[in-house]
N, C-alpha and C positions, 0 to 999 in steps of 0.2 A: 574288592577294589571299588573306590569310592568313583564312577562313572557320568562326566560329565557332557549332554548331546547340546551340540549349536547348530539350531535348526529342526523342526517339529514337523517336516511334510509327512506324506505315507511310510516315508521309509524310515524317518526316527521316531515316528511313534512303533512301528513293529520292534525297530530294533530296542527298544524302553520295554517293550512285553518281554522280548527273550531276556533280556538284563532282569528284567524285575524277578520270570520262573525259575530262574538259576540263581534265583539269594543275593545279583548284588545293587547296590544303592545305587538311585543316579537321579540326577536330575535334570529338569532341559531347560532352555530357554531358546524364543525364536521372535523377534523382532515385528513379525507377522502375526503374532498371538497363538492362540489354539491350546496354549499347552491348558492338562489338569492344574488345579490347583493343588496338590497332594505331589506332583511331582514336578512344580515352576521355578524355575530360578527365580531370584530378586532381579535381575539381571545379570548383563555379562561379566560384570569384576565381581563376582560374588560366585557365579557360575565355574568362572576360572578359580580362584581364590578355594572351595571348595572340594574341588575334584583332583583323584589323581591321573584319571589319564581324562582327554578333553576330544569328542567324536566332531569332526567336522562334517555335516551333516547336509551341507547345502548344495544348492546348485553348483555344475562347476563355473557355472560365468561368475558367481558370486564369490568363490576361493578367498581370490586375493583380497576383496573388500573385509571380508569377516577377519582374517587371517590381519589384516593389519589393524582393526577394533580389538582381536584377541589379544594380541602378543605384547602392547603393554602391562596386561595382569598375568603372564606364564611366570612360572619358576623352573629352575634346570631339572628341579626331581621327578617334573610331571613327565607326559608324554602326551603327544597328539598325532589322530591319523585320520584318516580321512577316507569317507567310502562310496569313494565316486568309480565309475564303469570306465573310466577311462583314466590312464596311470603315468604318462609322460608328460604331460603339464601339468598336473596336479602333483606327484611329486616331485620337479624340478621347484614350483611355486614352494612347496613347501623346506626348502632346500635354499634358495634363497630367502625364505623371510623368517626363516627359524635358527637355519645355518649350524652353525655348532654347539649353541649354549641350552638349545630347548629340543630335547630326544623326541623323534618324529620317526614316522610310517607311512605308506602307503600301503589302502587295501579295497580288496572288492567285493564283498559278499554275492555268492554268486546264488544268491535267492530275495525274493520283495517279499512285501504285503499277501499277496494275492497265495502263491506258495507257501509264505508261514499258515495261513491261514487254513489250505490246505493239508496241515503237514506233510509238508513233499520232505523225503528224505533221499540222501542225506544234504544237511547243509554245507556248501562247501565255500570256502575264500579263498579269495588270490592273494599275498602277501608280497608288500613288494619294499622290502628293508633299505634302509639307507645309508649308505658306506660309512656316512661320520658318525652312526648310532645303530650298532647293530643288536648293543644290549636291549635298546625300545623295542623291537623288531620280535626280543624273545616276548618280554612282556606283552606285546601284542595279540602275539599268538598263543599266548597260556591263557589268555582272557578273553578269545573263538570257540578255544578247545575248552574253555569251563562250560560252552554255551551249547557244546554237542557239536561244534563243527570241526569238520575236514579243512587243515591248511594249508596250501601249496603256494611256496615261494616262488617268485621271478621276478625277472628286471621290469620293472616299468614300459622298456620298448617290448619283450618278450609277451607281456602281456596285450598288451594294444596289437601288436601281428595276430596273434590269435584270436584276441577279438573283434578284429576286422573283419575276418574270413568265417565268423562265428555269428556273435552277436549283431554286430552293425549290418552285416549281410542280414540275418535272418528281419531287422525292422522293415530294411531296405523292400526286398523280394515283400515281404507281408502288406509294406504301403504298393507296392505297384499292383498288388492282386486285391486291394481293397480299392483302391483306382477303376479296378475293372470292375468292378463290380461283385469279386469272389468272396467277399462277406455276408452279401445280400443271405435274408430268406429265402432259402430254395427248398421245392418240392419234394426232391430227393437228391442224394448225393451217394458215388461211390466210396468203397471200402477206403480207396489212394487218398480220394480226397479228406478223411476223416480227422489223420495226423493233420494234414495244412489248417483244417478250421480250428482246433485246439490250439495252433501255434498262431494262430488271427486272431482266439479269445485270448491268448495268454499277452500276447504286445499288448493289444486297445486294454485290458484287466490292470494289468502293472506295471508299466511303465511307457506307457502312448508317449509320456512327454518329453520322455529320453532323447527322442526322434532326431532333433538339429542338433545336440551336443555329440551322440554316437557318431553322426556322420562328421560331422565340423570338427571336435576335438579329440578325434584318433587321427595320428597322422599316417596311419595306413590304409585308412577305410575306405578314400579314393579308387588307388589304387584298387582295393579288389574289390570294389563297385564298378570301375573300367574295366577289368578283367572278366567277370562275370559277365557286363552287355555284351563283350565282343565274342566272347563264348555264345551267349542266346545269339547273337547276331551271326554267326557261323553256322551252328544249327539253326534256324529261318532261313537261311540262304539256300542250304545243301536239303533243305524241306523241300524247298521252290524248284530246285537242281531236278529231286528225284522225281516229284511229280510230271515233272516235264519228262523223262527219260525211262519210269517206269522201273528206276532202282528204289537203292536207298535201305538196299542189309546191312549197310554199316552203319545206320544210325541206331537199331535197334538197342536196344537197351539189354545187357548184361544181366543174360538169367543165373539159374542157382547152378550150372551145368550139368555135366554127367554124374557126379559125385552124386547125389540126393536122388534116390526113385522115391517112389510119391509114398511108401511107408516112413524113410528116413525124414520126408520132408514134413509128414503132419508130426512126426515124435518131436524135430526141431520146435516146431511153431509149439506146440504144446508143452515143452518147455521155458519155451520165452512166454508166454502166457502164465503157468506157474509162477515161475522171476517174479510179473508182474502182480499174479495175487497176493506173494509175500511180502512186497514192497508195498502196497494195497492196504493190506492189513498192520503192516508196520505203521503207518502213516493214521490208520482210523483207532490202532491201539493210543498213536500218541494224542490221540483229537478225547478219546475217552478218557486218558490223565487230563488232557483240560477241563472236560465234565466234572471231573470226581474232584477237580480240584475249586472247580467253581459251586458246586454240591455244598463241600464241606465250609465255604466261607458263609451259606445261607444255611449252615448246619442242615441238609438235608441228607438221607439215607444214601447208601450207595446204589443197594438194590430198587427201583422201583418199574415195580409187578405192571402197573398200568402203564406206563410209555412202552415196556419190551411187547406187550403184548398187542400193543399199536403198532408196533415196529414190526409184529410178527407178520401182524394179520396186512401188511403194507409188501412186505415180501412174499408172500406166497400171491398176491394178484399182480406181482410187478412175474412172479414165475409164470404163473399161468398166459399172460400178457404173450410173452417170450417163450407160450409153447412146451415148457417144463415141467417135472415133476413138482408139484407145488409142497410134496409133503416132502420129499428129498431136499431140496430148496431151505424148507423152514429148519428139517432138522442141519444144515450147515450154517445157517443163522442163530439158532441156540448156541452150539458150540462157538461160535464168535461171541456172542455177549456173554455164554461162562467165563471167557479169555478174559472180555472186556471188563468185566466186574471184579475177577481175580486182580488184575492189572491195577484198578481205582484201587483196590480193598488194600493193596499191601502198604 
C-alpha cells in the first residue's frame, strides 16, 4: 500500500520507520519542513494524488485546517485516518469534512517515538470505524496488522472514557508530582517510587506536549480530573481526621491477604519477573533485527567478535557492581547474543 503522512513531528517520522521495515512505500509532507529528501512529497496535491490511504498526522488543533487543504485532491478509492490520542472530535471532524464520498477512520496507536525505539512490545491501536465506511475501517486495520500491531475497535466516545481515566489522568497526576518537585535528582528513592519515576521519564520522553489537548480535547477528562481531586481530597481529610483521633485502619491500603504466605508470595513475584524477562528479551531480540538490518545495508558481518566481547566484559562488572556471580552472569549473556545472532543471521 502506497502510504501517504501529512505532517513529520516525532510521531510521523516513527510511524515512516515502521512503514518503511514492513516493505511499504510512503511518503510525507509537512508544511513545517524536516522531512528526508528520499521520502518528501512535492507537496500536498502530489502527496494526495500519490497515495492510497493519506495518515493525518498533525496536531489535533490543526485537523480541521489540514483536512480542508487536503480534501480538494482526495478521490473516493483512497482512505484517510487520523492518529490522534483523542477520538470524538477528531472523528466527528472527519465525518463532517469527508462525509460519504472519501472512506475515513479513526485511530490511536497506542505507542510513540520513545517506545518504538525501545522496542516495547507489543504495539497495540485503538480503532475507531466510521458507520458510513466500514469497508476503510478493514483496510485500516490490515495495514496495523501488516506492521505487527494488536487492533482493537471502539466508538470514538468509548475510547476517550477510557482514556480519560487512563492516559489524560496518568499526564495529569505526572504534572502535579513534577510541580512538586518529584522529578527532581534525588539521593535515593524507594522500590514504590521506581514505577512513578519511569512513568515521569516516559510523559517528559514522548509525549510532554500532548498535555493541553489530552486534557482540553477528551471530553471526559474533566470529569475524572474532578473525580480523582475529590477522592485525594477525602483522603487528606480522613488523614487530618485520624491523626487527630489516633485511628485511621481504614485507610490502609489493601494487602495481598490471607491467600499468599510468603513462599507463594516470592514464586508470584518471580514469575512476574520472568513475564518481564521474556518481554525483555522479546523487545532486545527486535532491537538486534534492527542491528543486523542496519549491518547488512553497510554490508557489515553479522557476527562481530569485538563489540560481544566488549559487551561481555561490560556485563560481568555491571554483575560484579550488583553483587553477582559474574561468570554465571556472563554465561546468560552468551546465550542471549547466540539468540541474538541466530535471529539477525536468518
Amino acid at each position: 500500500m502506497r502510504i501517504g503522512i501529512l505532517g513529520y513531528g516525532r510521531f510521523g517520522r516513527a510511524l515512516g520507520e515502521l512503514l518503511h521495515e514492513a516493505g511499504h512505500a510512503y511518503r510525507a509532507w509537512d508544511p513545517g519542513g524536516g522531512v528526508p529528501v528520499e521520502c518528501r512529497g512535492a507537496g500536498l496535491r502530489e502527496l494526495a494524488e500519490a497515495s492510497e490511504a493519506l495518515v493525518l498526522a498533525v496536531p489535533i488543533a490543526a485537523q480541521a485546517a489540514a483536512l480542508a487543504s487536503l480534501r480538494p485532491h482526495l478521490q473516493p478509492g483512497q482512505v484517510v485516518f487520523d492518529v490522534g490520542s483523542v477520538k470524538a472530535g477528531p472523528c466527528a471532524l472527519l465525518d463532517a469534512q469527508l462525509g460519504e464520498e472519501i472512506p475515513h477512520a479513526g485511530t490511536h496507536p497506542l505507542f510513540g517515538p520513545v517506545s518504538l525505539a525501545r522496542a516495547e512490545r507489543p504495539l497495540r491501536v485503538v480503532l475507531c470505524p466510521s458507520a458510513k465506511h466500514p469497508a476503510a475501517a478493514d483496510r485500516v486495520e490490515w495495514l496495523f496488522r501488516s506492521l505487527g500491531c494488536e487492533v482493537l475497535r471502539q466508538s470514538p466516545e468509548d475510547h476517550d472514557r477510557v482514556m480519560a481515566t487512563t492516559h489524560a489522568l496518568t499526564f495529569f497526576v505526572a504534572k502535579g508530582l513534577l510541580a512538586v518537585g518529584a522529578g527532581a535528582e534525588l539521593p535515593f528513592t524507594p522500590p514504590s517510587f521506581h514505577a512513578i519515576a519511569r512513568t515521569l521519564e516516559s510523559v517528559r520522553e514522548d509525549a510532554g506536549h500532548l498535555f493541553a489537548a489530552l486534557q482540553n480535547e477528551n471530553p471526559f477528562a474533566a470529569g475524572a480530573r474532578e473525580g480523582l481531586l475529590e477522592a485525594l481530597s477525602a483522603i487528606h481529610r480522613s488523614l487530618a481526621e485520624a491523626a487527630e483521633t489516633g485511628g485511621g485502619e481504614q485507610l490502609s491500603i489493601p494487602d495481598l491477604g490471607t491467600r499468599s504466605p510468603v513462599l507463594q508470595e516470592a514464586r508470584d513475584h518471580i514469575d512476574a519477573l520472568d513475564q518481564e524477562l521474556v518481554a525483555l528479551l522479546a523487545r532486545r531480540t527486535e532491537l538486534g533485527l534492527r542491528a543486523g538490518r542496519a549491518k547488512a545495508e553497510l554490508g557489515l558481518p553479522v557476527h562481530d567478535p569485538e563489540r560481544e566481547a566488549s559487551q561481555l566484559q561490560a556485563r560481568r562488572a555491571w554483575a560484579d557492581a550488583a553483587g553477582l556471580d559474574a561468570q554465571g552472569v556472563e554465561e546468560v549473556f552468551r546465550a542471549v547474543l547466540r539468540a541474538s545472532r541466530s535471529a539477525q543471521g536468518r
